[in-house]
Each structure stands twice: as C-alpha cells, then as structure tokens.
N, C-alpha and C positions, 0 to 999 in steps of 0.2 A: 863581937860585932860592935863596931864606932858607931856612933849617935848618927850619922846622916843615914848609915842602910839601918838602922831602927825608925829612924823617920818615914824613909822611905815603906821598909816593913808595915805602920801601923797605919799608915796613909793607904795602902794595897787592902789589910784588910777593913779598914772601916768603907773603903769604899765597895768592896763587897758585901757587907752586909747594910747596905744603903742602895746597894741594887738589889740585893734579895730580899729587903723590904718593898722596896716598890714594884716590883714584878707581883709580891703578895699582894699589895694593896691594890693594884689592877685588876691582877685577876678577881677578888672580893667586890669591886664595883662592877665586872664583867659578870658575877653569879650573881647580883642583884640585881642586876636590868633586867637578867635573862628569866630570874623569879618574879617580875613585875612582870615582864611580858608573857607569862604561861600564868599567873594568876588572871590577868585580863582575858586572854585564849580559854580558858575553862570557864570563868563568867561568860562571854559569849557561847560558848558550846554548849552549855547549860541550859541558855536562853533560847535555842535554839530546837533542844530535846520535846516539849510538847506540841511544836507544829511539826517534827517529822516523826512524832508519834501519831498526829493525828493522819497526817499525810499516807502511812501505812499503814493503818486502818480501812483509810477511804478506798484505797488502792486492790485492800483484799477484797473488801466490800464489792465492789465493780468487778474483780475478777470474779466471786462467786456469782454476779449478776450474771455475765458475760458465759461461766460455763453453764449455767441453767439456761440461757436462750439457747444458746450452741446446742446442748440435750436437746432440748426441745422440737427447736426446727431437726436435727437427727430424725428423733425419732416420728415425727411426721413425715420425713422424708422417706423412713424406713417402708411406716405405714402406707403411702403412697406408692410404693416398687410392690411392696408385699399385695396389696389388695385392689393395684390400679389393671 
C-alpha cells in the first residue's frame, strides 16, 4: 500500500470513529433530557396522588350514601305493595 491509500485508509477510519462518537454523544444528551423529563413527570404524578386519593374516598363515600337511599326508598317501596 503507497502513502496516499494509507492516507486515504486512516482518514476513512478516523472519520468513522468521529461519527461513532457522536451518534454516542447524541444519543447520551437524548437519555438525559428524556431522564429530566420522567423525573419532572413523577414529581408531578406524585403531587398529584393525595387529591386523587382523596377524590376516591369521597366518591365511595357517596356511592355507599347513594346505595343506602336506593335500599331505603326499596324497601319502602316494597312495604307500600306488600301492605298497601
């Protein structure tokens, strides 16, 4: 091999490992945004857990309300066929 295709040779591979370094260093800025933006996503989802905790509480709350009237008028209703 003459000195120009050795030239040529070492110019081919440095430049692919000068793209296969920056394809890594991309992608590494690209898995850090993406870990800023799911630590910020889980701070808010966080922030979030004891009002829709509370929120499901109140919700079952009302539904047992809601099926003790329902019984109720039921069975007054029952009692009004049965004895009317």
């Amino acid at each position: 091999m003459d000195g120009s295709n050795g030239r040529i040779l070492a110019l081919v591979v440095v430049a692919t490992i000068v793209f296969a370094v920056g394809r890594r260093f991309q992608r590494t800025m690209d898995a850090w945004a993406g870990w800023g933006k799911a630590v910020e996503a889980a701070a808010e989802a966080a922030s979030k857990i004891p009002g829709a905790k509370s929120a499901a509480w109140k919700a079952v709350r009302r539904m047992i309300g809601v099926g003790l009237i329902a019984l109720i008028v039921l069975a007054a209703a029952a009692s009004a066929i049965r004895y009317g």
